[in-house]
C-alpha positions in Angstrom: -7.3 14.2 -2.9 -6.0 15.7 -0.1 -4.9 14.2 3.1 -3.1 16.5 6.2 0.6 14.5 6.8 -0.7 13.4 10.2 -3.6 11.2 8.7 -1.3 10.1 6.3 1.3 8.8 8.9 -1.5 7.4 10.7 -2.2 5.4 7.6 1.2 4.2 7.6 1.7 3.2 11.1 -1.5 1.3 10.8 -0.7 -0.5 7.9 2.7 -1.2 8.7 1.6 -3.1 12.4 -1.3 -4.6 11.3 0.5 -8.0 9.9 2.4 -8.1 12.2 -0.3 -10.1 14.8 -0.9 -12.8 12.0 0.2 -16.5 12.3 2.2 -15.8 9.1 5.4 -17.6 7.8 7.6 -14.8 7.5 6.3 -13.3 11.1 10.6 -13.0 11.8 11.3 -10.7 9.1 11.9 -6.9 9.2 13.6 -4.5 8.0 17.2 -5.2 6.9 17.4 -1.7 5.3 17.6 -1.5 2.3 21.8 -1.5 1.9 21.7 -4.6 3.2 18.4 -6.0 1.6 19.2 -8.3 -1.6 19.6 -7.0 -4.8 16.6 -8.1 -6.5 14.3 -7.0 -3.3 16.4 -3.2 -4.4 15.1 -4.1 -8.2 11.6 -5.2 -7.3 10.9 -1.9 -4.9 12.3 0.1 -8.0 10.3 -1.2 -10.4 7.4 -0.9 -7.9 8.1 2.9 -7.1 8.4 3.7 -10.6 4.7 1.6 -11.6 2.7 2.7 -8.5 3.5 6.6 -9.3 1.2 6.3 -12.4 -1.3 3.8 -10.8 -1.8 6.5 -8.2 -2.5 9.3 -10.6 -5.1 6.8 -12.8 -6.7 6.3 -8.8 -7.0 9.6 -8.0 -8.2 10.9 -11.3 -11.0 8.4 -10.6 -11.5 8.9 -7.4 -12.0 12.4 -8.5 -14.2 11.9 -11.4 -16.6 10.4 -8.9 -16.7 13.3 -6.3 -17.2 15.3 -9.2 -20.3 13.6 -10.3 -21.4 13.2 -6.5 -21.2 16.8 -6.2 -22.7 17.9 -9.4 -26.2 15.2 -8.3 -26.2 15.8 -5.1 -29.4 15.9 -3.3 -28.0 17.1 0.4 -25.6 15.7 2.7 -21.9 16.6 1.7 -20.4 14.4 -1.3 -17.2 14.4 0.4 -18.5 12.0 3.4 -20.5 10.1 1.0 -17.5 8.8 -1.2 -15.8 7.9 1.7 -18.2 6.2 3.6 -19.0 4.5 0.4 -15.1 3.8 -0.4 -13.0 3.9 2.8 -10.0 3.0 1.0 -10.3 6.0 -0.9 -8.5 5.9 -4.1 -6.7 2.7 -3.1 -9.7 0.7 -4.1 -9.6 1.1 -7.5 -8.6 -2.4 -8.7 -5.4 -1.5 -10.8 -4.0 -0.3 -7.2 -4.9 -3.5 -5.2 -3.7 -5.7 -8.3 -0.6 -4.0 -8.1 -0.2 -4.3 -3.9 -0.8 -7.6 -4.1 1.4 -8.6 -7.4 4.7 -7.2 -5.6 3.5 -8.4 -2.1 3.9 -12.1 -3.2 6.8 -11.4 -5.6 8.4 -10.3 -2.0 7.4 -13.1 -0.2 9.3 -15.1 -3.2 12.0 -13.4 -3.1 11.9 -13.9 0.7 11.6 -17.9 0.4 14.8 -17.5 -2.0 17.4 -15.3 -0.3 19.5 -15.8 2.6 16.9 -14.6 5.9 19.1 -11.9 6.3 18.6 -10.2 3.1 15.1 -11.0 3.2 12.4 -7.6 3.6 8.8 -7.9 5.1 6.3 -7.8 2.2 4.7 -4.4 4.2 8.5 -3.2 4.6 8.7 -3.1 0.8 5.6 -2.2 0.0 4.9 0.9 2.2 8.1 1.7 4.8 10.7 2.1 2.2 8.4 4.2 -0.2 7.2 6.7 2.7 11.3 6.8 3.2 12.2 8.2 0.2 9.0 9.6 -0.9 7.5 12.8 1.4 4.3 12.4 3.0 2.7 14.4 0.4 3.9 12.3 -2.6 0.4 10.8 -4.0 1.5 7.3 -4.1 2.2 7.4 -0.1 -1.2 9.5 0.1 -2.6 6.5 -1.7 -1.5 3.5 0.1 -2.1 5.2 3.5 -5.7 5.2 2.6 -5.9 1.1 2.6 -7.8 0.1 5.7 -6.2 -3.2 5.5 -4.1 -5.1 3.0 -5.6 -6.8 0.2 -4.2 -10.1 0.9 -4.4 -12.9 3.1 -3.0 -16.0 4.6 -3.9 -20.1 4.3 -3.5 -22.3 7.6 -0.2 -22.5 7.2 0.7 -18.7 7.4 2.0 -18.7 3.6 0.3 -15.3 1.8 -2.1 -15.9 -0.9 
C-alpha cells in the first residue's frame, strides 16, 4: 500500500475534526500534550503504538493478498479502483484494526472519566495526533489509520461513546 504524504495528512486532518461536531461528553477535551497528559494515558498510547505496528502489517498483508488475487482474475477495469471502491477504508477495515481502534478508544474515554480534566486526552488525540507526532507520515500504522473514512465508534443520547 502506498499513499503520497499529502493524502495521508488529509486522512489525518479529517479524522481528527470529524468528532469534534458530535454532542459528545468529552466535547471539552484536547490535547494536553502529552508531558502533561496522565501517566496511564502515556502507558495506554504506548502499549497502543507498540500493538497497532503489527496489526498494520497483518492489514496490509491482506489488503494485499486481495489486490493480488483481483489482479490475477481480472476481467477489465483496473483492480486497484475496484478494492477501493469495494473497501474505502483500505486496509483499516480488516476487523483486527477496528477492534483495536475501538478497544483503546474507550479505554481513553475511561481513563478520561478517572483523571483530573486537565490530564485528560481526546480519544482521537490518543488514537491518531500523538502517533502521526512521533511516527512519519510514511510509517504504515499512520498510513493505515489515515485510510478510516470515519471512526468505528459511536455515541448514545447522552454523548457517552459506545
Amino acid at each position: 500500500m502506498e499513499l503520497s504524504s499529502e493524502r495521508v495528512q488529509r486522512g489525518i486532518n479529517r479524522l481528527l475534526q470529524a468528532p469534534r461536531d458530535l454532542p459528545r461528553w468529552d466535547r471539552h477535551l484536547g490535547d494536553p500534550g502529552r508531558p502533561r497528559a496522565s501517566a496511564r494515558h502515556l502507558t495506554l498510547f504506548e502499549e497502543y503504538a507498540l500493538e497497532l505496528g503489527p496489526a498494520a502489517h497483518l492489514a496490509e498483508e491482506t489488503w494485499d493478498g486481495e489486490l493480488a488475487w483481483r489482479i490475477s482474475h481480472a476481467s477489465g477495469g483496473d483492480p486497484r479502483t475496484e478494492q477501493w471502491m469495494e473497501y474505502p477504508a483500505g486496509p483499516a477495515a480488516q476487523p483486527h484494526v477496528i477492534a483495536l481502534v475501538r478497544r483503546v478508544w474507550l479505554a481513553c474515554d475511561a481513563l478520561n472519566r478517572a483523571v483530573p480534566p486537565d490530564q485528560a486526552v481526546a480519544p482521537e488525540v490518543l488514537v491518531l495526533k500523538w502517533l502521526a507526532e512521533v511516527r512519519p507520515p510514511d510509517d504504515l500504522s499512520v498510513q493505515v489509520l489515515s485510510c478510516m473514512p470515519y471512526w468505528p465508534i459511536g455515541l448514545d443520547m447522552e454523548g457517552n461513546w459506545l
